[in-house]
C-alpha positions as CSV (number, residue, x, y, z in Angstrom):
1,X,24.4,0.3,-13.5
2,X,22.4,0.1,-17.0
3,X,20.6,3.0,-18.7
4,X,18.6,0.6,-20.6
5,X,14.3,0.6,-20.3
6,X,13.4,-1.4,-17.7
7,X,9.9,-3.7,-18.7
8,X,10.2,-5.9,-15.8
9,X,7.7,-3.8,-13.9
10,X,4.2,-4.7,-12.9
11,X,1.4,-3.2,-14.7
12,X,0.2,-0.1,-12.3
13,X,-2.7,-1.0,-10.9
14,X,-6.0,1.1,-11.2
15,X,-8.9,2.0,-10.3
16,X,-12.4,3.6,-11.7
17,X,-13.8,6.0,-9.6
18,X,-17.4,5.3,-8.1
19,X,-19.2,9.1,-6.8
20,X,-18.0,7.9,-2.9
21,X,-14.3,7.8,-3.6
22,X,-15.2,10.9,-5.9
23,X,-16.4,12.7,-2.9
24,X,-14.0,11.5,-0.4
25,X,-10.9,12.6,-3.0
26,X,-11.9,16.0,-3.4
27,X,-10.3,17.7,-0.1
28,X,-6.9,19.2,-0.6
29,X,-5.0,17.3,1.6
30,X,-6.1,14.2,0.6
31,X,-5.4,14.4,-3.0
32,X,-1.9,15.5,-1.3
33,X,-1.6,11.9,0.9
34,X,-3.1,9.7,-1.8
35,X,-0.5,11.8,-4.3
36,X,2.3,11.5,-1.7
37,X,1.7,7.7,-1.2
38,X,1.3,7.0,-4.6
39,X,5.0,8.9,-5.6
40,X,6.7,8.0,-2.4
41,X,5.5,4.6,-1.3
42,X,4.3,3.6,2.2
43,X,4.6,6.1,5.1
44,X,3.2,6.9,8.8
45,X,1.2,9.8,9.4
46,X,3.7,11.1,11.3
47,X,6.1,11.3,8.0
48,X,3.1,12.6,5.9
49,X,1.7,15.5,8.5
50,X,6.1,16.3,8.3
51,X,6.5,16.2,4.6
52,X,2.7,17.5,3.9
53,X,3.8,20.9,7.0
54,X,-0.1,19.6,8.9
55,X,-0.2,17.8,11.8
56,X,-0.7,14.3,12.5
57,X,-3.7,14.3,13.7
58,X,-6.0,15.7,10.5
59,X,-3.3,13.6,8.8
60,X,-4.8,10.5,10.6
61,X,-8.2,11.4,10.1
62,X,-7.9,11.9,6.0
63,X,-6.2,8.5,6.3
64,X,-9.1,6.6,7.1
65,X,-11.5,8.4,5.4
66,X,-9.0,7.5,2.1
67,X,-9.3,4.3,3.9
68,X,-13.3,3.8,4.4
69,X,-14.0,4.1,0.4
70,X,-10.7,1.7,-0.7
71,X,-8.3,4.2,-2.1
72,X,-5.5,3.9,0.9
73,X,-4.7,0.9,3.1
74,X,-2.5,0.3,6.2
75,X,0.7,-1.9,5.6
76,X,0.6,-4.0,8.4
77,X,3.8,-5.6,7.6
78,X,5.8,-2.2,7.9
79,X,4.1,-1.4,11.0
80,X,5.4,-2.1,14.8
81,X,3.6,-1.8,17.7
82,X,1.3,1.2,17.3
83,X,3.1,2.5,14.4
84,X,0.7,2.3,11.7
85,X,2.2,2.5,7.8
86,X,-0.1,3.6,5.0
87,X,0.0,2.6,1.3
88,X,-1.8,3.9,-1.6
89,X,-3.9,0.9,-3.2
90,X,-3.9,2.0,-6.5
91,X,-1.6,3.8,-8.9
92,X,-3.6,5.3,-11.2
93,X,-7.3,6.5,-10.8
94,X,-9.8,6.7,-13.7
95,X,-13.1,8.0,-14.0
96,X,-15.4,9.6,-17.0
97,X,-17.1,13.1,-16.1
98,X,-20.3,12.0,-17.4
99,X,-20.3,8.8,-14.9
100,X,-21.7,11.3,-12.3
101,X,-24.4,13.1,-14.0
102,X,-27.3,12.0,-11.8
103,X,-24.8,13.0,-8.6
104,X,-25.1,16.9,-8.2
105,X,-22.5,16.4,-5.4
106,X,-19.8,14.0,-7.2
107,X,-20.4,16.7,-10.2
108,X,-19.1,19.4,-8.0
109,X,-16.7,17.0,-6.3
110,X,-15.4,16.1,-9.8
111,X,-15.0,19.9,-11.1
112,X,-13.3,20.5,-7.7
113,X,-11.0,17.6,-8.4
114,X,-10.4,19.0,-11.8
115,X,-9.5,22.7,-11.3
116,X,-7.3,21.6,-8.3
117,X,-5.2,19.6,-11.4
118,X,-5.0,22.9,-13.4
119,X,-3.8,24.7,-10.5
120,X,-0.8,22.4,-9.6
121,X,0.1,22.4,-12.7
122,X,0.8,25.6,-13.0
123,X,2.1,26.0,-9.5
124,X,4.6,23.1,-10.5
125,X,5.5,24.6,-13.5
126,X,6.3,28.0,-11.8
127,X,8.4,26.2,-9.1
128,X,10.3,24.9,-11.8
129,X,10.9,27.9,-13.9
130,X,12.1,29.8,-10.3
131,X,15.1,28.0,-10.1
132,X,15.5,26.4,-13.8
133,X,18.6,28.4,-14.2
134,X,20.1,26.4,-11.7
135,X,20.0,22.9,-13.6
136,X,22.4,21.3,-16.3
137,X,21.1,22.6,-19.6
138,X,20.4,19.1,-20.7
139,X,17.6,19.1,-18.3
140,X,16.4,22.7,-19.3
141,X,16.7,21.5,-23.0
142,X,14.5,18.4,-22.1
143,X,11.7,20.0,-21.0
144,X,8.2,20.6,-23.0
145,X,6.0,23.1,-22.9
146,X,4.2,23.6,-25.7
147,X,0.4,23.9,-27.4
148,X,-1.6,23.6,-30.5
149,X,-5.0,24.5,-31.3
150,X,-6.6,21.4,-33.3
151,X,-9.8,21.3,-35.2
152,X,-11.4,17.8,-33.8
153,X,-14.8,15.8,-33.7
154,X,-15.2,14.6,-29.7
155,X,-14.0,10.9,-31.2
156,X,-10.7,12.0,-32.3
157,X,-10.4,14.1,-29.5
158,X,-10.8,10.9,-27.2
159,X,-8.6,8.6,-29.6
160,X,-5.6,11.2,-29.4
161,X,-5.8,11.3,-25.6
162,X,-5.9,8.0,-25.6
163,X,-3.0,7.6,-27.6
164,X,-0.8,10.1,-25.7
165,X,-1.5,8.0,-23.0
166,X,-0.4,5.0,-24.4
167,X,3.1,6.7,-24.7
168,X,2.9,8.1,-20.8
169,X,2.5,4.5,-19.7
170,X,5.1,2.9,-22.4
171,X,7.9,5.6,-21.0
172,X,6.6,4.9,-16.9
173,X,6.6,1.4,-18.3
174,X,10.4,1.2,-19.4
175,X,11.3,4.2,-16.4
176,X,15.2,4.3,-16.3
177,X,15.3,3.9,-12.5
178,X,18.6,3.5,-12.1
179,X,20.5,6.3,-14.4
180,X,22.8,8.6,-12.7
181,X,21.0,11.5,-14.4
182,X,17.7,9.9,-13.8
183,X,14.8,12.3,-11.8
184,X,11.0,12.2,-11.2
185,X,9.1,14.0,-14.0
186,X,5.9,14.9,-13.6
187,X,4.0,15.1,-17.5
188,X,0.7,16.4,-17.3
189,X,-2.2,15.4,-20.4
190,X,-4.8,18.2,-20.9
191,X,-6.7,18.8,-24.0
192,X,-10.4,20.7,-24.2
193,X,-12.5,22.9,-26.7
194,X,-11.2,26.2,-27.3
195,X,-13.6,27.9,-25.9
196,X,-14.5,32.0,-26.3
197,X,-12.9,35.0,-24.9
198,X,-10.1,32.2,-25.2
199,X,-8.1,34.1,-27.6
C-alpha cells in the first residue's frame, strides 16, 4: 500500500452549463443526486431515495429530469432486469453568472444554485465542528478555515481563483486513495467584494 500522489487518473470530465441544465439543477434534491452520484459513483434509486431519507419514487422522477438535459445517465451495464443504475455524466460543472443575463429564470435559478452552496457550507462545517473533538488531532490540526480581505481589480480577482483552482485539481489530481489515514475532504473556493454593513 503506497502513500505516494497518484497521476494515473483521468482528467474529470466537465461540463459548461447551458440555462436548461441551469434550471433543471436548481431543486434541492437534485443537486443532492447529481452531488451523491458524482462522490459515490453509480447507484439505483432505491440506494439514493435510502441514503438521500425520500422515497424512490420523487427519487426516480429527479432522475430523469437530470436525465432529459444530459447531466445524469443510466448505466446499463450495472443494471439487471428492471433494476436501473444511474451515473453522474460529468464531474465537475462550470458556468459564468453573466452567461444567463438575457434568462430572468436561469438568473434566479443560478442565484438559487449559489446560496444553496453557501448554506451547505456552512451546515458542513457545523457538522464537523459537532463532533471534531472526537478525531485524531492530526486531522483537527489539518483543517483550514481561514479569510483575508484583499484589495483587487475584477482581473486579479479572476486570475487568483483561477489559480486556487489549479491547486484543487493538482491535489484531486494526485488524491492518495489508498492511505490508511486517507478521507474525503470537501474544500470549498469562495471569494467576492466586501460589500457594506459587511463589517
Amino acid at each position: 500500500m503506497s502513500d505516494a500522489p497518484r497521476t494515473d487518473r483521468p482528467a474529470p470530465r466537465e461540463v459548461q452549463l447551458d440555462a436548461r441544465q441551469i434550471r433543471v439543477l436548481a431543486h434541492p434534491l437534485r443537486m443532492r443526486l447529481l452531488g451523491t452520484l458524482r462522490v459515490d459513483g453509480p447507484a439505483t434509486a432505491t440506494a439514493l431515495a435510502d441514503k438521500l431519507d425520500t422515497n424512490t419514487g420523487a427519487t426516480s422522477y429527479h432522475l430523469r429530469q437530470l436525465a432529459d438535459v444530459g447531466l445524469v445517465a443510466e448505466d446499463p451495464g450495472l443494471g439487471t432486469g428492471r433494476q436501473r443504475w444511474w451515473r453522474a455524466v460529468h464531474d465537475i460543472s462550470n458556468f459564468e453568472p453573466t452567461d444567463f443575463d438575457d434568462d430572468p429564470d436561469a438568473r434566479a435559478a443560478v442565484r438559487w444554485i449559489e446560496a444553496n452552496h453557501v448554506r451547505l457550507m456552512a451546515e458542513q462545517a457545523e457538522r464537523w465542528m459537532a463532533v471534531a473533538e472526537e478525531h485524531p488531532k492530526e486531522w483537527r490540526d489539518a483543517v483550514g478555515m481561514s479569510d483575508m480581505v484583499l484589495t483587487l481589480p475584477p482581473a486579479r480577482l479572476r486570475a487568483l481563483n483561477d489559480e486556487l483552482w489549479q491547486v484543487i485539481m493538482r491535489y484531486h489530481d494526485e488524491s492518495v486513495t489508498d492511505a490508511p489515514d486517507a478521507r474525503q475532504v470537501q474544500v470549498y473556493l469562495a471569494a467576492f467584494p466586501w460589500t457594506e454593513g459587511a463589517r
